[in-house]
Structures are given as C-alpha cells and as structure tokens.
SEBA-105784 format. One record per residue (C-alpha): residue in one letter; x, y, z. Coordinates in steps of 0.05 Angstrom, whole numbers, plus 32768, in hexadecimal, padded with zeros to 4 digits. Layout:
N
AXYZ
...
REM end
This chain:
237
X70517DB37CFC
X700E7DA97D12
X6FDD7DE57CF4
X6FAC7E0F7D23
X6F687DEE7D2C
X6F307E147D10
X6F027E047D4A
X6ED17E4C7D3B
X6E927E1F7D30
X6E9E7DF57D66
X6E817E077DA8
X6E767DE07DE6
X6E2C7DD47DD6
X6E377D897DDE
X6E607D837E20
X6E6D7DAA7E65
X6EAB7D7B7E67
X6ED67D677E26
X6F0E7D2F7E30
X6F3C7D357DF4
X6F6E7CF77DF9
X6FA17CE27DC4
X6FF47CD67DBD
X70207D107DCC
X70327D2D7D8B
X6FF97D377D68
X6FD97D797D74
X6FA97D677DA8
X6FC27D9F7DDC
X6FB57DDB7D9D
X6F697DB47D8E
X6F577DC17DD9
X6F737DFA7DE7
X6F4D7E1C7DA8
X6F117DEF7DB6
X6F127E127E0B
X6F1D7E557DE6
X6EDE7E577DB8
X6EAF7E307DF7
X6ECE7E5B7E28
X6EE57E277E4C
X6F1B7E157E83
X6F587DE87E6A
X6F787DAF7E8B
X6FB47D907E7C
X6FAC7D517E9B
X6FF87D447E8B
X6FFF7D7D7EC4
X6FE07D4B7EF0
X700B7D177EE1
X70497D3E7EF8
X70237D507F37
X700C7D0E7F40
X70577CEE7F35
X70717D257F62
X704C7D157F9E
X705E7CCB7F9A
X709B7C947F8C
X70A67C5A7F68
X70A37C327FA8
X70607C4A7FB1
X70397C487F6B
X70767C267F3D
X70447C297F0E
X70427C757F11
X709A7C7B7F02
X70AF7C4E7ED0
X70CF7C7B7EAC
X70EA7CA67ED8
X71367C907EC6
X713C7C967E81
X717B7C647E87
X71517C347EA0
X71277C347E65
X71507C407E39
X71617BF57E27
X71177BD97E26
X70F87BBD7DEB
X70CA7BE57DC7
X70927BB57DDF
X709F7BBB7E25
X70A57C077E26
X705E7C0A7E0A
X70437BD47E3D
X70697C087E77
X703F7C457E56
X70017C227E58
X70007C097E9E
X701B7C547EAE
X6FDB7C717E8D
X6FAA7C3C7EAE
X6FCD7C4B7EED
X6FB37C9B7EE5
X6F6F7C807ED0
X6F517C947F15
X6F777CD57F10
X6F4A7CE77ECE
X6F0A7CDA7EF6
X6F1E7D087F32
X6F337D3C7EFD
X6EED7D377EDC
X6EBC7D2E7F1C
X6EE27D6C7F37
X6ED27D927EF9
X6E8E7D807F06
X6E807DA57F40
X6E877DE57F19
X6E637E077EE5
X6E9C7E187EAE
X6EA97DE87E7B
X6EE97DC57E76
X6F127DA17E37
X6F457D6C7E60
X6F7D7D5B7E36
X6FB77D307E38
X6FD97CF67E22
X6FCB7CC87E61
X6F847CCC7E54
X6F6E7C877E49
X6F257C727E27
X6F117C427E61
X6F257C807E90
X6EF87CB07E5E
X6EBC7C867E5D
X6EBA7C817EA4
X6EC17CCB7EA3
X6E877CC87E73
X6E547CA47EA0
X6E707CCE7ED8
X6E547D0D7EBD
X6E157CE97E9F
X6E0D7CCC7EEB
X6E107D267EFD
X6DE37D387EC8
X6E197D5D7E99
X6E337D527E62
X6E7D7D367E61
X6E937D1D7E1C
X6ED27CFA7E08
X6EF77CFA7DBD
X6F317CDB7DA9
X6F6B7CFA7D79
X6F8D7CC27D45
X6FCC7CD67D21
X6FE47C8C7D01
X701A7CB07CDA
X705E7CB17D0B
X707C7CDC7CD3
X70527D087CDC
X70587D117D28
X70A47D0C7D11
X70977D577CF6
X706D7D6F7D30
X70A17D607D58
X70DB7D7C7D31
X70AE7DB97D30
X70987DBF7D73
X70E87DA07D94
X71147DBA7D63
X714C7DB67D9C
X713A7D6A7D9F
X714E7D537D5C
X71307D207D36
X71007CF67D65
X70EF7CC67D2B
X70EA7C8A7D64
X70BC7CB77D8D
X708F7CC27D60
X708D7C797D4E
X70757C647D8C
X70487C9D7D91
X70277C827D51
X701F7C427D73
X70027C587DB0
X6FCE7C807D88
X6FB57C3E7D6A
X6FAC7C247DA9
X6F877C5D7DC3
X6F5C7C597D85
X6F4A7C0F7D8F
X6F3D7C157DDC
X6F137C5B7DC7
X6EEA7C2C7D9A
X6EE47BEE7DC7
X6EBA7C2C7E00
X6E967C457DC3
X6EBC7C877DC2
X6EC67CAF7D8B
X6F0C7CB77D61
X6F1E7CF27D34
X6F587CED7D05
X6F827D227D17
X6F8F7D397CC5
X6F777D557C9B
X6F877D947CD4
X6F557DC77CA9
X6F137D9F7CB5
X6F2D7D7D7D02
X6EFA7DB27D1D
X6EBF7D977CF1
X6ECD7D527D00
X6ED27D577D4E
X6E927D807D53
X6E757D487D20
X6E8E7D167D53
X6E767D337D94
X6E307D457D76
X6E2B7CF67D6E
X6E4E7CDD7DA9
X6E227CAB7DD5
X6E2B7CD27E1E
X6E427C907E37
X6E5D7C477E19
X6E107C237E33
X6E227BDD7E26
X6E707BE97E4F
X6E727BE47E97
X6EA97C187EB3
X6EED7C0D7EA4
X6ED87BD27E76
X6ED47BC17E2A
X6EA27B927E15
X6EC87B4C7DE7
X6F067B757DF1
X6F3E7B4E7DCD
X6F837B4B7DFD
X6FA87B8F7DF3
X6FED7B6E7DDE
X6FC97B677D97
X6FC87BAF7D8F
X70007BC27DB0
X70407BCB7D80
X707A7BF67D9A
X70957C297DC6
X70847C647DFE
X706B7CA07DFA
X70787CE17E23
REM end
C-alpha cells in the first residue's frame, strides 16, 4: 500500500500553482493532498474534470474524448493500441489543463492540480501560462517503473477488484512515457519510492525547477524522437 507522505517541510514557497501528474496507482492523489494540507492550498482533481468534461459531450462529438467508454469494445485491443487510445485521450484534455490552471490564476489561494490526464506538453504550457501572469505555477512528475508494485497499491486500495496485475502493467508503462515527455519540456521527475524521503525530493525538485522549458515552444519538445519508441503496452484508468 502506498505509505503517507511526510510533506511537513514542504510548503508552497516555490509555487501559487503545483501540477502533480503521473499514472494512476502510484500515490500521487495522497502526495497532493498532504502537499494542499501543509500550503493551505485548494485541491483539484483534474480526473473530476474529465468526468465533467466526458459528460457534457459524445463520441460523435470529441471521439477522442470516449474511447473507452464500452469496456467490450476495448476489451479485444492489443496492448499497443490501448496505450496509443490513452494518449490521444490525454492530449485531447490538454486544453482542459490550461483552462483549469489560468482559472486558478485569477485567485489568490494556491492550488496542487492532480490527475492522471495531466500531460507534460499540457504542464509546460501551464508553466509559461503562469510565468506570462507573474506567479508561480510549477509542474513535477511522479515515476513508479515497478508494475508490481502498483500491483499492491491496487490490491490495497481495490481489494473488491482482485488482482489487477495487467493494470498495473500498463500503468507502469504509461509512467515511462510520462517520464520521457516530462524530460523532453525540461520538467522535473520524482521517483515515487523510497515513500519516507518523497517529501524531500519533491521540495528538492521544485526549488530547482526552471519556471518554464526556455528553449520549447508550447505544446512542443525540442529533437523529440517519435512516441511509438517509448510507448510499450496498455491503458490506464
């Protein structure tokens, strides 16, 4: 199960707004939600935004938005082609993310956005969003590489759910995509273990962080090598 973050030394002295992105299954939701409770700031769960965002719309309108909306559907795709769905789903919320964050900016409380769907081209946009406002918005990504270990979060955290070894697979993969994209916009990525120094290293990591990627245009990653080569199996939800 994933441990409680000791975030007490970290405080929101390097950002107004904190993007926390990273695959489901790895504790990220616990790190923000102790990170907003030492800062004092406001939570969002940009997954919440998702569901509004899928709710208010059909897969005739943005397909993009519903691919797996059917689990039958899905259910006989190749483990390739399920991860090329999820990443054209979370490049398909990418302008979501920047209304999330230039809302936030109109007010005064800080704010940790979290979720799964949070992409690093979407986050360093974000980035030179807030820098454009004169605050400071930030953006770290979580990396758990082990999918045996998200095997046990999930048992943990799903009992009901079984085993969810597949799952957790993909979710494994999906973080080293994330991790590569979050390098390619000069973001910074924090192994998610060992749990007992996580608050350490993210505070190490923001007090470093460049406020935006200079050299990347938005949305952009300087020499980026085609995705496929980093893509290796599988959804996540």
């Amino acid at each position: 199960m994933v441990n409680m973050v000791n975030t007490a030394n970290v405080a929101n002295t390097w950002w107004d707004i904190l993007l926390i992105g990273g695959a489901s299954g790895i504790g990220k939701s616990r790190a923000a939600a102790r990170l907003a409770g030492e800062s004092g700031a406001f939570v969002v769960e940009f997954d919440d935004v998702v569901g509004a965002v899928q709710e208010i719309t059909t897969a005739a309108q943005h397909p993009e938005l519903h691919h797996f909306d059917d689990p039958l559907v899905t259910e006989g795709l190749s483990p390739e082609r399920e991860l090329d769905l999820q990443i054209a789903t979370a490049r398909a919320l990418e302008p979501a993310v920047l209304g999330v964050v230039r809302n936030r900016l109109t007010v005064d409380v800080p704010a940790v956005v979290e979720g799964d769907y949070l992409t690093p081209a979407a986050a360093a946009r974000a980035v030179e969003a807030g820098r454009a406002a004169g605050r400071r918005v930030r953006a770290v990504f979580l990396h758990e590489p082990d999918a045996a270990r998200i095997t046990a979060n999930y048992a943990a955290r799903e009992p009901e759910c079984g085993v969810q070894a597949q799952r957790a697979e993909v979710g494994a993969r999906y973080s080293h995509w994330l991790a590569e994209q979050a390098h390619r916009h000069a973001l910074p990525v924090v192994e998610c273990r060992p749990w007992d120094t996580l608050a350490e290293r993210l505070d190490a990591a923001l007090r470093t962080s460049p406020d935006a990627a200079p050299n990347t245009a938005p949305g952009e990653a300087p020499n980026a090598a085609p995705d496929r080569a980093v893509r290796q199996s599988g959804r996540v939800s």
